[in-house]
C-alpha positions in Angstrom: 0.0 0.0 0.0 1.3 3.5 -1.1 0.5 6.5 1.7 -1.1 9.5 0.9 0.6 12.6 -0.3 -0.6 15.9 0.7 0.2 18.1 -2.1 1.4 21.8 -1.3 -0.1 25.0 -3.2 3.4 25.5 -5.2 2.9 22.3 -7.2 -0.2 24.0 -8.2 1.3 27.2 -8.8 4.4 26.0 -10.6 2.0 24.2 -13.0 0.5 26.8 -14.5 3.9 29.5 -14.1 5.1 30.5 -17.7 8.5 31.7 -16.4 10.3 28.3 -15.8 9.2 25.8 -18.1 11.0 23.4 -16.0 9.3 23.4 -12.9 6.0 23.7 -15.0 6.7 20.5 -16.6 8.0 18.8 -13.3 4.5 20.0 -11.1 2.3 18.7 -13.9 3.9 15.5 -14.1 3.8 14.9 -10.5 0.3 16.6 -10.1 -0.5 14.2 -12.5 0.8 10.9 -11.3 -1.0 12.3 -7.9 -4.5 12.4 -9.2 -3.9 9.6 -11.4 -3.0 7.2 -8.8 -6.2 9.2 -6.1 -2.7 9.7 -3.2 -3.2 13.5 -3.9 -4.5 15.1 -1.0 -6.1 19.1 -0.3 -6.7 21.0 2.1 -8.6 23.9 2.4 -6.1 26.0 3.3 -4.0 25.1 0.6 -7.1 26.2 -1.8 -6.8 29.3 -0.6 -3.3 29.9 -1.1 -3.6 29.0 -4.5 -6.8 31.2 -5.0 -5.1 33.8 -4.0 -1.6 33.5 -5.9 -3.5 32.4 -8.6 -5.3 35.5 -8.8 -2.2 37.0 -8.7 -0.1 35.5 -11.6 -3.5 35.1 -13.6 -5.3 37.9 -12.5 -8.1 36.9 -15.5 -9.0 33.6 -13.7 -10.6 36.0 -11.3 -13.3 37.2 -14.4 -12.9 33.7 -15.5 -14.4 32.6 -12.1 -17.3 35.1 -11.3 -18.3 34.5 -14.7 -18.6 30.9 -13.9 -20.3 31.7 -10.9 -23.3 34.0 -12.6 -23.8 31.0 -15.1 -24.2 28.4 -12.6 -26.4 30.7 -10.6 -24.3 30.5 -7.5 -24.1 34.0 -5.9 -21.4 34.3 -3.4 -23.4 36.3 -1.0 -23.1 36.6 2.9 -20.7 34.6 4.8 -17.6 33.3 4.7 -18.9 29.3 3.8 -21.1 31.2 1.0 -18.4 32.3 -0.3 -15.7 29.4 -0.2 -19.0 27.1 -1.2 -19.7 29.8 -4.1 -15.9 29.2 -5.1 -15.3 25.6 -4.8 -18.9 24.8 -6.4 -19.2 26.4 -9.6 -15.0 28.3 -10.6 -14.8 25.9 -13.5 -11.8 27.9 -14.4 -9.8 27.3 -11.4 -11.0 23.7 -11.1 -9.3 23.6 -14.2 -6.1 25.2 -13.3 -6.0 22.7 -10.0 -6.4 19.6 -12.4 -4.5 20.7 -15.2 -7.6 20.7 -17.9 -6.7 24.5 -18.6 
C-alpha cells in the first residue's frame, strides 16, 4: 500500500507558471501521477493559497471565475462558507487550473 501525499499550493502554482518551463513540466507531471493514482491530498487551506496566488499571476482567472459563478447561478453572498462554497462549487476555471484541464 502507497500512503497518501498531501500536495502543497506550489505544485499547483508552478503548473501553471510561464517563467520556468521546468518546474511547469515537473508540477504537472507529479500533479498528474497524484490524481492519477487518487494519493493527492487538499486542504482547504492550501485552496486558498492558490486562489489567492493564482489571482495574482492570472489575475483573468478572477473574471474567468465570477463568470462561472453568474452562469451556474451561484451567488457568493453573505458569509464566509457562502463564499468558499460559491468558489469551490461552480470556478470551473480554477478547477481547471488545480487539475491541469486548462
Amino acid at each position: 500500500m502507497t500512503a497518501a501525499v498531501f500536495v502543497d499550493s506550489n505544485v499547483f502554482l508552478y503548473a501553471m507558471d510561464e517563467g520556468d518551463k521546468s518546474k511547469q513540466e515537473a508540477a504537472r507531471t507529479w500533479r498528474s501521477a497524484l490524481w492519477t493514482s487518487r494519493l493527492g491530498r487538499l486542504s482547504f487551506q492550501v485552496l486558498g493559497e492558490f486562489y489567492v496566488n493564482a489571482m495574482r499571476l492570472r489575475p483573468s482567472a478572477r473574471d474567468e471565475a465570477r463568470r462561472d459563478r453568474r452562469s451556474a447561478g451561484v451567488e457568493s453572498g453573505g458569509g464566509r462558507s457562502g463564499s468558499i462554497a460559491a468558489w469551490m462549487g461552480a470556478s470551473r476555471s480554477l478547477s481547471a487550473l488545480l487539475l491541469g484541464t486548462h
